[in-house]
C-alpha positions as CSV (number, residue, x, y, z in Angstrom):
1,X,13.7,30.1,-10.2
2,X,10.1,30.4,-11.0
3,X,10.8,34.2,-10.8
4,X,13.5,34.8,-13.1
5,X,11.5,32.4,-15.6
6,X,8.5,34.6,-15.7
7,X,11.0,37.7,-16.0
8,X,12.6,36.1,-19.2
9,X,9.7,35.0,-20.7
10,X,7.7,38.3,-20.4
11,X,10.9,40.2,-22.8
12,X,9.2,41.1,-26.0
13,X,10.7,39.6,-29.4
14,X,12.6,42.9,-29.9
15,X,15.6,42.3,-27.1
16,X,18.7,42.0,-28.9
17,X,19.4,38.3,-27.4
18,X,16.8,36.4,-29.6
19,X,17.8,32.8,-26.9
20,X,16.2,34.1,-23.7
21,X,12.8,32.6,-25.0
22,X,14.4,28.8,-25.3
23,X,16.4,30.0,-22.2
24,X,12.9,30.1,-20.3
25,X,11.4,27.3,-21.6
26,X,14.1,25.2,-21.0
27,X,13.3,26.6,-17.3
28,X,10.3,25.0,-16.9
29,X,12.1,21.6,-16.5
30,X,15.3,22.7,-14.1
31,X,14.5,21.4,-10.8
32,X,17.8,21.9,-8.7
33,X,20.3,24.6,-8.9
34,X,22.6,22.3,-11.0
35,X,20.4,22.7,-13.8
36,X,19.7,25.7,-13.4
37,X,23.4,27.2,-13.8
38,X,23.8,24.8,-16.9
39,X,20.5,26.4,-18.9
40,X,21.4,30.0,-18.2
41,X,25.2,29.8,-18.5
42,X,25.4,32.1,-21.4
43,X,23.4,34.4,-19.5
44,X,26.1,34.6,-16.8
45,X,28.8,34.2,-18.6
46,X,28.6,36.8,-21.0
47,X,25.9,39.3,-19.6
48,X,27.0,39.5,-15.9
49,X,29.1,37.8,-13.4
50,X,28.9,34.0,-12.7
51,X,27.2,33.2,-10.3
52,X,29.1,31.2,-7.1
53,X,27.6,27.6,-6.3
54,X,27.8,28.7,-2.8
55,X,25.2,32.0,-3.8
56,X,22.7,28.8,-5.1
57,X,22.4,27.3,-1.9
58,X,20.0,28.6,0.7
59,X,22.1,27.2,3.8
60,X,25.4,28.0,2.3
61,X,27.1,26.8,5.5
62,X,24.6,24.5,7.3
63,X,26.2,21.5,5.4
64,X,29.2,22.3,7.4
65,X,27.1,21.8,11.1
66,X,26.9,17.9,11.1
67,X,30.7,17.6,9.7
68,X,33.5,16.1,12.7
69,X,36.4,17.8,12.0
70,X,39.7,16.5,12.9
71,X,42.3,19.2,13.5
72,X,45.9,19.1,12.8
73,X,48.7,20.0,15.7
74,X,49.3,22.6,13.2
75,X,49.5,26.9,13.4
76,X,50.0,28.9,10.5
77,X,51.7,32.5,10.5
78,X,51.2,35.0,7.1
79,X,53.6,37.1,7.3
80,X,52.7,40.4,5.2
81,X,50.8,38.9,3.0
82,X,49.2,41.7,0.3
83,X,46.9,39.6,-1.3
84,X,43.3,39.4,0.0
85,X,43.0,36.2,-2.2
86,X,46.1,34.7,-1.4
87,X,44.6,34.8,2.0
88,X,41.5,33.7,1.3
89,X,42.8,30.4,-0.7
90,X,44.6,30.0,2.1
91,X,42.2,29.4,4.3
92,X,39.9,27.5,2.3
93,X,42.8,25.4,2.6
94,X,43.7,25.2,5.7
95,X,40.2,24.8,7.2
96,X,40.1,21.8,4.9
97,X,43.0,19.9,6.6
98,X,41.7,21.0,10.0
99,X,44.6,23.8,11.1
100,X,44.8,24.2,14.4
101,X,45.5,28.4,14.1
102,X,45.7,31.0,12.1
103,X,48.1,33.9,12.8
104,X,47.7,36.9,10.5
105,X,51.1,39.3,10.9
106,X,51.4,42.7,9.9
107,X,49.9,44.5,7.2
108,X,48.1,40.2,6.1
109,X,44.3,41.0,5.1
110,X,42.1,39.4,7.9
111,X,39.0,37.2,7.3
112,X,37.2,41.2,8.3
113,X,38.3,41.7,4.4
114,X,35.4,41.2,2.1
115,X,37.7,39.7,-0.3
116,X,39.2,36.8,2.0
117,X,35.7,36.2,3.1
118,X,34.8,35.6,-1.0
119,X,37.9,34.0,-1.3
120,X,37.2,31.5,1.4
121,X,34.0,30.1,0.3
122,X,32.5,30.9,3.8
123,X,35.6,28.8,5.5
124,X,36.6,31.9,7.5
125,X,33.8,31.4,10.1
126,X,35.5,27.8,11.0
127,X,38.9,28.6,11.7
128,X,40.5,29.9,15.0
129,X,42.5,32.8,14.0
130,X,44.0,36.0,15.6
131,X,45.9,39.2,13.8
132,X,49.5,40.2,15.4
133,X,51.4,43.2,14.6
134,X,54.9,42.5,15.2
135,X,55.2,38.6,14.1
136,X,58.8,37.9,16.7
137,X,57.3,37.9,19.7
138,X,54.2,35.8,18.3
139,X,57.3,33.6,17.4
140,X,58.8,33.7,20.8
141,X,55.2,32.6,22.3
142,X,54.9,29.4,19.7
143,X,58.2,28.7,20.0
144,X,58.1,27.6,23.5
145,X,55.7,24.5,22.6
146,X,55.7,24.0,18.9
147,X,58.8,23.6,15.9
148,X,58.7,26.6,13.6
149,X,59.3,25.9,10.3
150,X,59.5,28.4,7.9
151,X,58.9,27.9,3.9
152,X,61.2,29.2,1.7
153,X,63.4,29.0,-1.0
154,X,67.0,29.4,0.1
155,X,69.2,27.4,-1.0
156,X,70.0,26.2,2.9
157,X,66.5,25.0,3.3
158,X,66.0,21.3,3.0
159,X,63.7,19.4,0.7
160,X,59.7,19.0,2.4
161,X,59.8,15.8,1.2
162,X,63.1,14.6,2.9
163,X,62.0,15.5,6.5
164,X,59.7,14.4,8.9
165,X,57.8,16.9,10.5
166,X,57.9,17.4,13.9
167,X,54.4,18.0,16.0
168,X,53.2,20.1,17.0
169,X,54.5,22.8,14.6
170,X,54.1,25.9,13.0
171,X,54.1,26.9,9.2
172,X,55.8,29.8,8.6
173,X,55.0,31.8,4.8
174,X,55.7,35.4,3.8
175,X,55.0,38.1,1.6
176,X,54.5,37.0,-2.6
177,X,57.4,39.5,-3.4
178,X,59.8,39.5,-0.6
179,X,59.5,35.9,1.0
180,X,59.6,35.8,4.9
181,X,61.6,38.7,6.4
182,X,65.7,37.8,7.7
183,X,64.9,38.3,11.5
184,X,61.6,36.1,11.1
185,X,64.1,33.3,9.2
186,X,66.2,33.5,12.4
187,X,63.4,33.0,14.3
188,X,63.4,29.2,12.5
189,X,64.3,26.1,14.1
190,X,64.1,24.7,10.7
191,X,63.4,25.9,6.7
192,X,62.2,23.9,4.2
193,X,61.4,23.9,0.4
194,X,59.1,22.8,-2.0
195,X,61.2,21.4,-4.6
196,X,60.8,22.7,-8.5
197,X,62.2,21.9,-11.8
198,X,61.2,24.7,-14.1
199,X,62.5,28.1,-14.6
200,X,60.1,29.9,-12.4
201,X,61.7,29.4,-8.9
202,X,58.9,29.7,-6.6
203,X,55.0,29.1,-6.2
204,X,51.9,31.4,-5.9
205,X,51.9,31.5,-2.2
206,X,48.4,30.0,-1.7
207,X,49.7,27.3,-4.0
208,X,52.9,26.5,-2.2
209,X,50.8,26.7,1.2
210,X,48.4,23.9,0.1
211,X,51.2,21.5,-1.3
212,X,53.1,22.4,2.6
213,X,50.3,21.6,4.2
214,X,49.1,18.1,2.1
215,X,52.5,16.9,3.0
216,X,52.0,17.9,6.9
217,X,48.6,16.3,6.8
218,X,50.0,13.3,4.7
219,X,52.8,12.4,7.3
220,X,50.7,12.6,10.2
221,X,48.1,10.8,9.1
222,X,49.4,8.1,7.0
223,X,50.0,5.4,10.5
224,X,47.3,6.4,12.7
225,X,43.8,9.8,12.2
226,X,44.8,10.4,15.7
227,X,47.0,12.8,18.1
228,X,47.3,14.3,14.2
């Protein structure tokens, strides 16, 4: 902090952004990163890219160390995903709630991407995750010991919000253009549905994911925090 103060203060009175003078000033009285985003927003904001809280914070992930986790009965499979976000949200997500597994499937970016690592907030180093190529015999592994479920929107699946969820299970979602692939469907010893009520159809995938999962974590947990 000290640093970039005595950068902005030594620009001369010519520089064509006449509030970097206040801007340091006002820098002589930030003592935490808090403040320190707040006085040089306009900085960020419209000279560069923002700056993430988790880039202010020297041991981005040591607040993490001390944390007990409690982990859900609960595996996820992507199933050709495209989107590196999509991923990454997801597993923000997910590690939130304390899923058990991740399966990647396919051509689904891995936490190896850059941009599911940005995505993630740092998240990717706490899950338990593995990539498969061909998703069916993944299936036929899980299937043995776990429900599949798989999350679309056909107009055979059954409302989330109508059905208890079996344990342990496995969340099924698939690609944001395509939805989860026929043979993978068959694969299903149930589908279910988020339900809607305005003309777009569907959710973001990411989005959908984190309502699926709430509801998972909501039924589980509601009686009893353990065997979840």
């Amino acid at each position: 902090m000290d640093n970039f103060h005595d950068c902005i203060e030594s620009i001369n009175d010519s520089f064509p952004y006449p509030d970097w003078k206040t801007i340091a000033l006002s820098l002589k009285g930030a003592n935490t990163a808090e403040e320190f985003l707040y006085i040089t927003r306009d900085i960020w904001h419209n000279h560069g890219r923002v700056l993430r809280d988790v880039e202010m914070v020297s041991d981005g992930v040591k607040h993490y160390n001390d944390q007990q986790v409690n982990q859900l009965t609960l595996d996820v499979v992507l199933e050709n995903l495209r989107s590196a976000f999509n991923v990454g949200s997801i597993i923000r997500t997910g590690e939130c709630f304390g899923v058990n597994k991740f399966y990647f499937c396919g051509y689904t970016p891995t936490p190896d991407n850059e941009k599911v690592k940005k995505t993630s907030m740092k998240t990717d180093v706490f899950v338990d995750w593995e990539h498969r190529k061909l998703i069916l015999p993944l299936l036929e592994e899980l299937k043995q010991t776990k429900v599949i479920i798989a999350m679309e929107t056909d107009k055979t699946a059954k409302n989330i919000y109508d059905i208890e969820i079996p344990k342990p299970a496995v969340l099924i979602f698939g690609n944001e253009a395509d939805g989860i692939s026929e043979p993978t469907r068959m694969m299903a010893d149930m589908i279910l549905k988020i339900p809607v009520q305005g003309w777009k159809n569907s959710f973001n995938v990411a989005t959908a994911f984190g309502i699926a999962c709430y509801e998972v974590f909501r039924q589980w947990t509601k009686n009893s925090k353990k065997d979840v």
